[in-house]
C-alpha positions as CSV (number, residue, x, y, z in Angstrom):
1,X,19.9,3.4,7.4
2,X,18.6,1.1,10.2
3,X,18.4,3.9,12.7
4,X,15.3,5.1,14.9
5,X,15.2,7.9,17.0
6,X,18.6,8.6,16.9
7,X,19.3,5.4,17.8
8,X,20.4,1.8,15.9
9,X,18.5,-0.8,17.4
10,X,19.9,-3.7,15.1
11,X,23.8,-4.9,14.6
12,X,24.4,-6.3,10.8
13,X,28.0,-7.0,10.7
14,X,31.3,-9.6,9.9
15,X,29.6,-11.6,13.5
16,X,26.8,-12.9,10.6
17,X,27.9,-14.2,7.6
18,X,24.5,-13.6,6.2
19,X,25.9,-9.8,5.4
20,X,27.5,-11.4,2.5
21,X,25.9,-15.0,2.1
22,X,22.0,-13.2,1.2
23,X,23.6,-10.1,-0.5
24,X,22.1,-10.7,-3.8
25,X,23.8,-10.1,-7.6
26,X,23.4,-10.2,-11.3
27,X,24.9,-13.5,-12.3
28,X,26.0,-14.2,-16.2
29,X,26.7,-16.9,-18.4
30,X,30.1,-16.2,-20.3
31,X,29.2,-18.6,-22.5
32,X,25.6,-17.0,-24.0
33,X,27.2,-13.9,-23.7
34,X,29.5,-14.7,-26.6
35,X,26.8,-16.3,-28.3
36,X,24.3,-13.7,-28.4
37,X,26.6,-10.5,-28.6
38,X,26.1,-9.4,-25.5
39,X,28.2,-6.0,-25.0
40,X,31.1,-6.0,-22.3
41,X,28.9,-6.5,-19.5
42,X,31.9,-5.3,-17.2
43,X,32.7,-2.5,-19.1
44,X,28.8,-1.3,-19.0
45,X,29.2,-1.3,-15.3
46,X,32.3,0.7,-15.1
47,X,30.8,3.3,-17.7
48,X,27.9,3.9,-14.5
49,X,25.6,2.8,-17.7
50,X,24.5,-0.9,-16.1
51,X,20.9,0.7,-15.4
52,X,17.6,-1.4,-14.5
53,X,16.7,-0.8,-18.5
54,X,20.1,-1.8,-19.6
55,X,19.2,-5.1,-17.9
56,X,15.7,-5.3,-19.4
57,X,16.8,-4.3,-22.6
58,X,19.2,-7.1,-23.1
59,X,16.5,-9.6,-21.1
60,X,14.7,-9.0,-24.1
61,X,17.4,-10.0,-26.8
62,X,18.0,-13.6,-25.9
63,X,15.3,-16.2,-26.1
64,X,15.1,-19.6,-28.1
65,X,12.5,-22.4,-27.9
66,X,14.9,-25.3,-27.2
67,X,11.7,-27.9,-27.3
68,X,10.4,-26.8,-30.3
69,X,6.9,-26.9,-29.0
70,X,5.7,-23.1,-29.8
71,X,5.2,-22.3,-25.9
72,X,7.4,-19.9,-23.4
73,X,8.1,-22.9,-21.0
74,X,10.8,-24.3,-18.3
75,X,12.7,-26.4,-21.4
76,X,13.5,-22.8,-22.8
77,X,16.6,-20.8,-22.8
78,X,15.5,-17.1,-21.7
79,X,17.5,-13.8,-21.0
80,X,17.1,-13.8,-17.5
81,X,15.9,-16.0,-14.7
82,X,14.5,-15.3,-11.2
83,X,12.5,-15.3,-8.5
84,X,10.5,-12.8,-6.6
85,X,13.0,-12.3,-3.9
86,X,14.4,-10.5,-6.5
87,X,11.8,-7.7,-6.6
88,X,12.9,-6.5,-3.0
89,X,16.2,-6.0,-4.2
90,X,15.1,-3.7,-7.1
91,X,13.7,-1.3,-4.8
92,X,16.7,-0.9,-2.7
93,X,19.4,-1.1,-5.9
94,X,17.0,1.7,-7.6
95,X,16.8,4.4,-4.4
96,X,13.7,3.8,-3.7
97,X,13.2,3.4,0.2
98,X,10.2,2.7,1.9
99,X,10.4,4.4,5.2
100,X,11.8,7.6,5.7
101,X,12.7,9.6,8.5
102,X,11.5,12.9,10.2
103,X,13.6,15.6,11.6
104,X,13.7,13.6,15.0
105,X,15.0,10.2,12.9
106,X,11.2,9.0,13.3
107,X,9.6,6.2,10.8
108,X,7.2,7.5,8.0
109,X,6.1,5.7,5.1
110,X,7.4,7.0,2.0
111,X,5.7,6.7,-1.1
112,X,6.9,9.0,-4.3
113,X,6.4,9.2,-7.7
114,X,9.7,7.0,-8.1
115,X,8.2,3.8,-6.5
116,X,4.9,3.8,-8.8
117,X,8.0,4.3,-12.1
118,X,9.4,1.0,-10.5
119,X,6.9,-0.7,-9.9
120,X,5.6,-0.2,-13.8
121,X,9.2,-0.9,-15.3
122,X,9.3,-4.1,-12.9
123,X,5.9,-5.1,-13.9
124,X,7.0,-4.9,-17.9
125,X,10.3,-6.5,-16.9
126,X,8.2,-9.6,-15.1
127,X,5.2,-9.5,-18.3
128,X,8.6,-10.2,-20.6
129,X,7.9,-13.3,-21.8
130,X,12.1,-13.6,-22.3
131,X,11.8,-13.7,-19.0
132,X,11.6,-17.3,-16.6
133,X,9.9,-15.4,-13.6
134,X,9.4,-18.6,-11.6
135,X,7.1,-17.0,-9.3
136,X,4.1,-17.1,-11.9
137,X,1.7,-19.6,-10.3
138,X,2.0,-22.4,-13.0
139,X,6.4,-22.3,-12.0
140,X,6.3,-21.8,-8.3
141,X,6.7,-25.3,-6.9
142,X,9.4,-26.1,-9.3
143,X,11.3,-22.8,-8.3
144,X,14.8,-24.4,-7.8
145,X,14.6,-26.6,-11.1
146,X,13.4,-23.6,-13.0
147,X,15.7,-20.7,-12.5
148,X,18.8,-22.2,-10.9
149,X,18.6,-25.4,-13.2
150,X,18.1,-22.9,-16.4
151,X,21.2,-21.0,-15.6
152,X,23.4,-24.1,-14.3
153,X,22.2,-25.7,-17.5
154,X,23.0,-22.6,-20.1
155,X,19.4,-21.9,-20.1
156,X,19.6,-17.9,-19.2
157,X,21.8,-15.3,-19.4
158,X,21.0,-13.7,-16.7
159,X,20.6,-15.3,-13.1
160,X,19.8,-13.3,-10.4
161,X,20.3,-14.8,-6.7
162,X,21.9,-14.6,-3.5
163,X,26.1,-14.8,-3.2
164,X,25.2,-18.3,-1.1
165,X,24.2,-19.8,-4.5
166,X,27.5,-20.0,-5.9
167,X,28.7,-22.3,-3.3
168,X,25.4,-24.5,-3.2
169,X,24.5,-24.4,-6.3
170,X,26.8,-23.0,-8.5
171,X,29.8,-24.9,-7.9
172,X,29.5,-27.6,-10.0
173,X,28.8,-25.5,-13.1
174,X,31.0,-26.0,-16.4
175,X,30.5,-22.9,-18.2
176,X,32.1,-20.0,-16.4
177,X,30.0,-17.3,-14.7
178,X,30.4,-13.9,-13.8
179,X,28.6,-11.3,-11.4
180,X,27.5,-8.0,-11.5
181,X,25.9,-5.6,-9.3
182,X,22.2,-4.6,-9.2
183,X,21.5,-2.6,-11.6
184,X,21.2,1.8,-11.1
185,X,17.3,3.2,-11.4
186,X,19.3,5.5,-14.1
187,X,22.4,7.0,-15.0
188,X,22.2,9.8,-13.0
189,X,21.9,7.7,-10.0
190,X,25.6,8.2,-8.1
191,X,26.5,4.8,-7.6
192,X,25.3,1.1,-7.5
193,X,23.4,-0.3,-4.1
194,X,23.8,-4.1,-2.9
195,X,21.2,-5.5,-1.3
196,X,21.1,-7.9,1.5
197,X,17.9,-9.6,0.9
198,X,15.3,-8.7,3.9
199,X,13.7,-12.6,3.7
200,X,16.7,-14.1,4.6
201,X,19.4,-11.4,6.2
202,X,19.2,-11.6,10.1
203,X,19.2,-8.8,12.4
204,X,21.0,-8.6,15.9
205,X,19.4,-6.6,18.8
206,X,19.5,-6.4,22.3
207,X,16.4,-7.2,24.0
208,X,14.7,-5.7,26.8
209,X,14.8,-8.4,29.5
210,X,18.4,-8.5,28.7
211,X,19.7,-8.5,32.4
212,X,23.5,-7.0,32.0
213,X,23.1,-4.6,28.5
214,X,27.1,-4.0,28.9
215,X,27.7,-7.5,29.1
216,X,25.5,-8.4,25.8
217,X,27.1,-5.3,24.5
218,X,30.7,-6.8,25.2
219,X,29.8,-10.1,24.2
220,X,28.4,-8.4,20.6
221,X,31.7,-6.5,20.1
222,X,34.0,-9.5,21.1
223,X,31.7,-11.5,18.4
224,X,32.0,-8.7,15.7
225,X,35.7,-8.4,15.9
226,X,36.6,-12.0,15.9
227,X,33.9,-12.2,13.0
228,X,36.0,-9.5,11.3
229,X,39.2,-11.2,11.9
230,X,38.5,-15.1,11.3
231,X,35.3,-15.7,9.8
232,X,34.5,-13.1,7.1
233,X,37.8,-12.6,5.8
234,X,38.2,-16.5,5.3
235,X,35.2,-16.2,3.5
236,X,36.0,-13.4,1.0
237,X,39.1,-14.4,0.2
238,X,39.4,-18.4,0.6
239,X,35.6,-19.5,0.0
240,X,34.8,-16.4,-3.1
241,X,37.6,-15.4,-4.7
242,X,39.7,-17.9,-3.9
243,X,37.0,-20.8,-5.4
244,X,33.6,-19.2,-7.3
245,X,35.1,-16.2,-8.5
246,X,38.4,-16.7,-11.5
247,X,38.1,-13.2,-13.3
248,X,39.5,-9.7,-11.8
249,X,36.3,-7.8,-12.7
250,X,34.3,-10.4,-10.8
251,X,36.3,-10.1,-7.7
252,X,35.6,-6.0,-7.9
253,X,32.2,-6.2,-8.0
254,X,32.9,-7.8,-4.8
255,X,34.2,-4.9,-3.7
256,X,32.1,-2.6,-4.7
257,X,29.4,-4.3,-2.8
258,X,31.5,-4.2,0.5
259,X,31.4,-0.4,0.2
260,X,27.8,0.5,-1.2
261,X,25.1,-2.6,0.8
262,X,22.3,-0.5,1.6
263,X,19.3,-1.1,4.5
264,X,15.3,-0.1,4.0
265,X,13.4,-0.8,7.5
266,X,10.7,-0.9,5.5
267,X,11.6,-4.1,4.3
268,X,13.0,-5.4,7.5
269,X,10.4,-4.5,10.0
270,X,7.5,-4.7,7.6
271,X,4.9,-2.3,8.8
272,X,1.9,-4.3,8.1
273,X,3.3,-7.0,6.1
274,X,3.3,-4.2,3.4
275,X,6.7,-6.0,1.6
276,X,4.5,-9.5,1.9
277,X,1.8,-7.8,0.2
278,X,3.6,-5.9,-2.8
279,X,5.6,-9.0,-3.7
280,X,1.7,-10.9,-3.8
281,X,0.5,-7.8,-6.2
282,X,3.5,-8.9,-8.5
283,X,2.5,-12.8,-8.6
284,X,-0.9,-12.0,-8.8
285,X,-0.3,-9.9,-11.8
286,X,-1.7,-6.7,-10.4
287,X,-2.1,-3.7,-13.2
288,X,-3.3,-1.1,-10.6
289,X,-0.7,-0.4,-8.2
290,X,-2.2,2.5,-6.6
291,X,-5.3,1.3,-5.7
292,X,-4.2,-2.0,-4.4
293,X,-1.5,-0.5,-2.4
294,X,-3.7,1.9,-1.2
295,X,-5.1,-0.5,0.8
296,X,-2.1,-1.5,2.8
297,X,-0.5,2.1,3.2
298,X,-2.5,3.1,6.1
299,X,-2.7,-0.1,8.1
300,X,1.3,0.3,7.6
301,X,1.1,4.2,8.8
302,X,-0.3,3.1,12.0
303,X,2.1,0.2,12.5
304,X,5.2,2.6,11.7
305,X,3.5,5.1,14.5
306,X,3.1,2.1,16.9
307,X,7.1,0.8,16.1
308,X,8.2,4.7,17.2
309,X,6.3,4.6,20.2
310,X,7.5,1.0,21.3
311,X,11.1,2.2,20.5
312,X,10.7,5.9,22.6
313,X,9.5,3.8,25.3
314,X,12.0,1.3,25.3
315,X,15.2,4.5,24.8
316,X,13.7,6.0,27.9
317,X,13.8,2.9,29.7
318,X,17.3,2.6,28.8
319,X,18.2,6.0,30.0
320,X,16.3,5.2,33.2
């Protein structure tokens, strides 16, 4: 995924916790799942049938006005809370990937019929009034009161976060919690993609004025494999399962993620700023996809052809 010309220019592995800490899943409240006859959840996963309009769909069913006051507001309980990070990790759960590469493993924007479908089913999904999208202007600065404090507070069955919120935020909570995985674009879709969200996931490289490359090389290695052996592991099984995660199913969901976290360098190197500027067309409330990112695509075309020559360059120095 994270390759150019052939060859991977960035390390993401057990030497940065961040692999797992910003992977992002579907969190859910036990509790208002009984309440509101929620189908088995874990079960609709297993059956390949947890899709991005599964997750809708049941958005939709649970709502109440706990105020009384006649208006969709913070006080409310809702069907699913988030934030606009979340929106990146649509894309990537879904299939769709921004960049693409050419027979020589060159960058090229790609831009099919399947983005403009997601983009329209995430619009409807953020319209949902069901939903507390906590990016709308009117919620933004109260972001962490609204959809952390709804879900801590039995305000949303659905949660959508990073795996760094259950230790931070999460770990006071009464009501137990599950997690899922993002949900498939469909059911035809082979198998479920986690995400390590590109606004907070970091990205190792070796730079050019690196004097000794085999030494930073050695040094990376020695950091991976010690990573592998003493910090990750104590992590998955001492910090997650051991204290935010009780149930079985929750602790395979885990799992799964460990064998299916997928890259886009579209999102990571941001040709253009063009992840910046689709996550703005959501907030704004943009209805005309095409158009507006229209405007962007070829600023990022140019940027993509500038990142593969500044790469080829910096190969053939290598070689050199």
């Amino acid at each position: 995924d994270t390759s150019i010309l052939g060859v991977n220019y960035f390390y993401i592995g057990d030497m940065n916790l961040n692999t797992w800490t910003q992977s992002y899943v579907t969190y859910f409240n036990k509790k208002l799942a009984v309440d509101y006859d929620i189908p088995d959840l874990y079960g609709t996963v297993k059956s390949g049938k947890w899709t991005f309009d599964e997750l809708t769909r049941l958005t939709k069913t649970v709502y109440k006005d706990l105020n009384g006051n006649g208006e969709y507001d913070e006080n409310d309980l809702y069907g699913l809370s988030a934030c606009s990070v979340c929106i990146d990790c649509f894309w990537i759960s879904s299939g769709v990937r921004f960049i693409s590469k050419d027979a020589e493993d060159g960058l090229t924007l790609s831009i099919d019929e399947k983005v403009y479908n997601m983009w329209e089913r995430m619009a409807a999904l953020l319209d949902t009034p069901e939903m507390l999208y906590t990016d709308r202007k009117q919620d933004t600065k109260m972001r962490d009161t609204y959809d952390r404090g709804a879900f801590t507070e039995d305000r949303a069955l659905f949660f959508i976060e990073g795996l760094c919120v259950a230790s931070n935020k999460l770990r006071d909570m009464e009501t137990d919690y599950g997690i899922l995985p993002y949900p498939k674009y469909d059911e035809a879709q082979a198998e479920y993609h986690t995400v390590a969200s590109p606004w907070h996931m970091t990205l190792f490289t070796v730079p050019l004025t690196a004097a000794d490359a085999e030494r930073s090389g050695a040094v990376l290695n020695a950091l991976a494999y010690y990573g592998k052996q003493l910090l990750t592991g104590a992590y998955y099984d001492k910090t997650l399962t051991g204290q935010y995660f009780r149930d079985e199913d929750s602790l395979a969901t885990l799992g799964r993620m460990a064998a299916t976290r997928a890259y886009d360098l579209g999102l990571y190197i941001q040709p253009a700023n063009i992840n910046k500027e689709l996550i703005n067309m959501f907030r704004e409330g943009s209805k005309d996809f095409a158009s507006n990112f229209a405007s962007h695509a070829d600023a990022a075309k140019t940027a993509l052809t500038q990142t593969d020559a500044a790469f080829s360059l910096a190969a053939e120095s290598w070689k050199k």
